[in-house]
C-alpha positions as CSV (number, residue, x, y, z in Angstrom):
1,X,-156.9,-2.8,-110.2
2,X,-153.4,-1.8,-109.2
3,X,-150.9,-4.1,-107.5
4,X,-151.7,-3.6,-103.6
5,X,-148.5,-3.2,-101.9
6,X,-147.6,-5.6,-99.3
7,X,-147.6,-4.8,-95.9
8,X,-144.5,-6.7,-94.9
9,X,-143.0,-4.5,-97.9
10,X,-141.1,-1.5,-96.6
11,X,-141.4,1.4,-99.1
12,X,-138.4,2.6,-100.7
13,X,-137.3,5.6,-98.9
14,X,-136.3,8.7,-100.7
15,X,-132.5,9.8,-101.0
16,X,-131.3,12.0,-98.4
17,X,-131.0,15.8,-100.4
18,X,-127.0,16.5,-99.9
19,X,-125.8,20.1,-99.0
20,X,-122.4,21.5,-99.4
21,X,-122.6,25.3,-97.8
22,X,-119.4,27.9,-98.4
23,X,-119.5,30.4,-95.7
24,X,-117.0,33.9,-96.5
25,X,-115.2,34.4,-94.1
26,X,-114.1,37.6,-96.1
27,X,-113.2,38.9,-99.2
28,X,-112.5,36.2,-101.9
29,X,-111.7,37.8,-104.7
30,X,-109.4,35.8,-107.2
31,X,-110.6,32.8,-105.3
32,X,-112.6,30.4,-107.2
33,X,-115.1,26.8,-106.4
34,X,-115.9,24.7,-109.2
35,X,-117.4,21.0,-110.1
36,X,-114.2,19.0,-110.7
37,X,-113.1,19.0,-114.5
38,X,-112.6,15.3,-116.7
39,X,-109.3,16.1,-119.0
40,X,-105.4,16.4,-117.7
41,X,-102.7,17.9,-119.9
42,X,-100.6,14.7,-119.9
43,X,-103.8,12.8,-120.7
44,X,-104.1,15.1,-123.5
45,X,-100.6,13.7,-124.4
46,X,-101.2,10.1,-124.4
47,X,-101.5,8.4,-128.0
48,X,-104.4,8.4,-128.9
49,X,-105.3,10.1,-125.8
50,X,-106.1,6.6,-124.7
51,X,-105.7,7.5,-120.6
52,X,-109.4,8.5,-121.2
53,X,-110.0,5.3,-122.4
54,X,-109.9,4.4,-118.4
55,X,-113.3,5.6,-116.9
56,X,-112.2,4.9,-113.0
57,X,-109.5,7.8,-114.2
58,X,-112.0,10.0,-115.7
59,X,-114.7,9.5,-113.3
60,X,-112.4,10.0,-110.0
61,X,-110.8,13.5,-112.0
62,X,-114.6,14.6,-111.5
63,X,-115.7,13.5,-108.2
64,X,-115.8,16.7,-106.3
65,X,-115.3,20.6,-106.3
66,X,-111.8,22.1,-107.3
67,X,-110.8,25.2,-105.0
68,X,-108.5,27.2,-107.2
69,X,-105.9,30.0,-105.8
70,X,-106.1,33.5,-106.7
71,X,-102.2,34.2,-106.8
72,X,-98.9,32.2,-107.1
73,X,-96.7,31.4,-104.3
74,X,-93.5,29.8,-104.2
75,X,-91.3,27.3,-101.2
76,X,-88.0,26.8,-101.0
77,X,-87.2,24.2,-97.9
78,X,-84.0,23.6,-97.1
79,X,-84.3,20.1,-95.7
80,X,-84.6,21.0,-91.8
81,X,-87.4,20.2,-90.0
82,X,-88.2,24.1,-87.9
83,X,-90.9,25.8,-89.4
84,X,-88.3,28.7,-90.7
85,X,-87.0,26.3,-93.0
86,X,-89.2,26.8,-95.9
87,X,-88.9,30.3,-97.3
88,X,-92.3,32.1,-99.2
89,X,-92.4,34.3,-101.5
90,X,-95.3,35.8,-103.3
91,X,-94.9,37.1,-106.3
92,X,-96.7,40.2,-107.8
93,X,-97.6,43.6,-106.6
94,X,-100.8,42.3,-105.4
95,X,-100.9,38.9,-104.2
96,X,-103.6,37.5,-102.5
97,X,-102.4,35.0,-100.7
98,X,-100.3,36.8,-98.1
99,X,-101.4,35.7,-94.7
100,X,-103.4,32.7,-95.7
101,X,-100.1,30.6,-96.2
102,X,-97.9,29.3,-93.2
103,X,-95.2,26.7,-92.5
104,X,-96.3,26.4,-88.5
105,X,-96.2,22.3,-88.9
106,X,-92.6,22.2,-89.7
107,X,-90.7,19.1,-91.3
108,X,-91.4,21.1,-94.5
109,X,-95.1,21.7,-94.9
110,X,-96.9,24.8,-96.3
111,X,-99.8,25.5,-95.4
112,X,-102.7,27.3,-97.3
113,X,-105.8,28.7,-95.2
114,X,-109.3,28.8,-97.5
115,X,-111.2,31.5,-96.9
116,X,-114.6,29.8,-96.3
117,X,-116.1,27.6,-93.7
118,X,-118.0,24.5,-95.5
119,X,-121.2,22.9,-93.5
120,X,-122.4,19.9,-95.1
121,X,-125.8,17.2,-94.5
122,X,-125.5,14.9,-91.1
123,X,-123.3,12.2,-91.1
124,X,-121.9,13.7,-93.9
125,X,-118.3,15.2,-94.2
126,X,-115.7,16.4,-96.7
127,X,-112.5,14.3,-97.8
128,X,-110.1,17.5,-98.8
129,X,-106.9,16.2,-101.1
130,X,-105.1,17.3,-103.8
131,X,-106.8,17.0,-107.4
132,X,-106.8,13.4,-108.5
133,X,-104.4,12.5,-111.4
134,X,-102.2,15.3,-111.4
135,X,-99.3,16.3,-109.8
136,X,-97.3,19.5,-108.3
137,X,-93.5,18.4,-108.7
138,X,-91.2,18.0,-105.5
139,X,-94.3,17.7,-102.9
140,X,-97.1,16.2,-101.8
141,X,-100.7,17.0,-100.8
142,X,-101.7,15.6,-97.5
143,X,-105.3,14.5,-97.5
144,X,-108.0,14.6,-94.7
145,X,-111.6,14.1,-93.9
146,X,-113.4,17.0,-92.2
147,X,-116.2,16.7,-90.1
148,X,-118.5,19.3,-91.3
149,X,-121.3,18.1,-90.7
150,X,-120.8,19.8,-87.2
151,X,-117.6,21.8,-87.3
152,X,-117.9,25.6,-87.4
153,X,-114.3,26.2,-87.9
154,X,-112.2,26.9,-90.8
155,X,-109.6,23.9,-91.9
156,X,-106.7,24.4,-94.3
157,X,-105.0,22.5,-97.3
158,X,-101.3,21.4,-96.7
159,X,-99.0,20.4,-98.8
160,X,-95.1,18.6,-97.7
161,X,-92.2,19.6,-99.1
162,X,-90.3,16.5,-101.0
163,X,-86.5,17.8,-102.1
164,X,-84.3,19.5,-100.2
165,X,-83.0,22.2,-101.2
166,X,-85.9,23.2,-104.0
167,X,-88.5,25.5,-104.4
168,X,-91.6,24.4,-105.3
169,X,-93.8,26.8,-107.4
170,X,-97.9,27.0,-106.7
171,X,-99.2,29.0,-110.0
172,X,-102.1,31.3,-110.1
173,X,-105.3,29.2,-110.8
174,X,-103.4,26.0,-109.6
175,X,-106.2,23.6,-108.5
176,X,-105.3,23.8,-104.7
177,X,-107.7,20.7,-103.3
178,X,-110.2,18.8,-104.0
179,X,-113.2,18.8,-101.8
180,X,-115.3,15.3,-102.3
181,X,-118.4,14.7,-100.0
182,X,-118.4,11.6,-97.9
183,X,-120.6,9.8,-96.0
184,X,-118.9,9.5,-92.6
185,X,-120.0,5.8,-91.1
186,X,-119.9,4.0,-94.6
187,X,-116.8,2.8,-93.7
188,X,-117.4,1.1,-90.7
189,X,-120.8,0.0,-92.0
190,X,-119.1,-1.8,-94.9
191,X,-118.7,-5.4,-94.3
192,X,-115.2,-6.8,-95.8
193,X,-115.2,-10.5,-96.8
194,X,-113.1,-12.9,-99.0
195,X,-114.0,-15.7,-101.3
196,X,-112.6,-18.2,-104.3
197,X,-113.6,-16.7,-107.5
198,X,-114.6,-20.5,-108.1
199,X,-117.7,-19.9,-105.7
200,X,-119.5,-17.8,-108.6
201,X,-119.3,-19.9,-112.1
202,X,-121.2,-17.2,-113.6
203,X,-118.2,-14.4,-112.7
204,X,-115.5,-17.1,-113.7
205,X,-117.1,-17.7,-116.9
206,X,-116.9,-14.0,-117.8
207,X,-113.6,-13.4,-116.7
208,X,-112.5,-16.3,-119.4
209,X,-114.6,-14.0,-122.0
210,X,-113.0,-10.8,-120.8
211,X,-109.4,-12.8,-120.6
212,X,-109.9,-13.8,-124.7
213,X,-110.9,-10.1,-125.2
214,X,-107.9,-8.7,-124.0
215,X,-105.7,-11.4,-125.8
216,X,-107.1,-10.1,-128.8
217,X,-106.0,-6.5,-128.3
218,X,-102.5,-7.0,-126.9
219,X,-101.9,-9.0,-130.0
220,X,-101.6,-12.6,-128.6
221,X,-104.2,-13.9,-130.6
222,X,-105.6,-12.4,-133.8
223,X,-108.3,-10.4,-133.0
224,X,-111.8,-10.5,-134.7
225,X,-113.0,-8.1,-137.6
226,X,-115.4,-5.9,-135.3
227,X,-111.9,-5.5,-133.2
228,X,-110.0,-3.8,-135.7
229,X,-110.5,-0.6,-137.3
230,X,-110.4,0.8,-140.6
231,X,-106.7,2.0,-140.0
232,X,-105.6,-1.8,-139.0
233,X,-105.4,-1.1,-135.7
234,X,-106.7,-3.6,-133.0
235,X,-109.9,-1.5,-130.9
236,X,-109.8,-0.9,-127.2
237,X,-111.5,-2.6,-124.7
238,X,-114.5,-0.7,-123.7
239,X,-116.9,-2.8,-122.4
240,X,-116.7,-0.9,-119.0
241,X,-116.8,2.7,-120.3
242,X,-120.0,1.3,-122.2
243,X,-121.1,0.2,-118.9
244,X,-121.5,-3.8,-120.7
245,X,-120.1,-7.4,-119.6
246,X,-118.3,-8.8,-122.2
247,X,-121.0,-10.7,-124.2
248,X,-122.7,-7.2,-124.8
249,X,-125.3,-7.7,-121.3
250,X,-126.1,-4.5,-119.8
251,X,-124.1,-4.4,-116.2
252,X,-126.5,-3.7,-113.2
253,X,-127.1,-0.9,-111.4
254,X,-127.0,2.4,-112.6
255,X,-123.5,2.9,-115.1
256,X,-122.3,6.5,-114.9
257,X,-119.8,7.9,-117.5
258,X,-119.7,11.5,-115.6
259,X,-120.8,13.1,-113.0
260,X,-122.7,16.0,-113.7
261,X,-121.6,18.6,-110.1
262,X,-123.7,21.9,-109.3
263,X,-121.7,25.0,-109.3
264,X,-121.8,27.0,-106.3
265,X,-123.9,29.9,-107.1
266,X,-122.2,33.5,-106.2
267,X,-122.9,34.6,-102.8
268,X,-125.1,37.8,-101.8
């Protein structure tokens, strides 16, 4: 007979189904939504394009949908602080953009308005920055968390101004934001503390292993044969990316190399 489940035993309750809803608010053509992509040009450029060697890099390029623009735009500020200190310009015979970008804030910020209200779950909300590991030169996005789990109105993605007399350039199909769900009260639920690593033998005993491992890569101390590869040249350290301590043990929990994101399908 089967194992009779015990009745001080709470069952294991099902995870909550997340939504992520994109109202129009109008015509969005050239606009585009899309699960986050892994690679980065200057990743690409790394020898042996070992930045992707780094899955919390990899993993946090992915985490969320990218929001791309339909047209360029450029902003020259010339270091004041009034809202008629940054100059647009958008470029083309038919730019989309015009209207949906405004310096209103001042103290050189540009604005972008997206042309979609987002609902999400309860207690759920969106954290809106700029795409992870990349840059736009001479600003800087300015994150913030959205509650959309109630909100009906629209929010926009702002960006501030760096150098004084530049102009920054925003291309067609520049990845504008970054939206990445987030559970609202997991912060304040989370419960900080601090300990000596001596309190856990079995953690300081595998940082010693990991500590000998990385030794042996840098060079400090002659690695082993399974280290070194058939060009002479000492392996990585990937016990992480393979989701493994460093005696080869399966880490717990479930080990994610991706994530895997829905598209949004095409409205009617």
């Amino acid at each position: 007979m089967p194992d009779q489940p015990n009745a001080d035993q709470k069952p294991t309750p099902d995870p909550v189904q997340q939504t992520l809803t994109a109202y129009r608010l109008g015509d969005t053509t050239g606009w585009s939504i899309e699960p986050a992509g892994r690679s980065r040009e200057w990743m690409d450029r790394t020898p042996r394009k070992a930045a992707y060697w780094c899955l919390p890099i990899t993993m946090a390029n992915q985490a969320g949908w990218v929001v791309r623009l339909p047209s360029a735009v450029t902003a020259t500020w010339n270091g004041k602080d009034s809202p008629d200190a940054v100059k647009l310009d958008f470029p083309g015979k038919t730019n989309r953009l015009k209207g949906l970008v405004a310096t209103n804030f001042g103290a050189g910020i540009v604005s972008f308005a997206l042309p979609w209200v987002f609902k999400t779950t309860d207690g759920t909300g969106l954290w809106v920055r700029g795409e992870p590991n990349s840059h736009t030169p001479d600003c800087v996005p300015l994150e913030g968390i959205v509650e959309t789990d109630w909100s009906p109105f629209p929010f926009t993605m702002n960006y501030r101004l760096v150098k004084r007399n530049s102009t920054v350039y925003f291309p067609e199909g520049m990845a504008l934001c970054l939206l990445a769900p987030v559970t609202m009260d997991m912060f304040e639920a989370t419960q900080p503390k601090m300990l000596n690593v001596s309190e856990d033998q079995a953690l300081v005993e595998e940082l010693k292993r990991h500590g000998q491992k990385r030794k042996m890569q840098s060079g400090q101390i002659k690695p082993t044969e399974d280290m070194v590869d058939s060009q002479g040249r000492t392996k990585p350290v990937l016990d992480y990316l393979k989701g493994e301590k460093t005696d080869g043990e399966q880490g717990g929990g479930k080990h994610r190399k991706a994530f895997e994101l829905t598209p949004f399908e095409p409205a009617r």
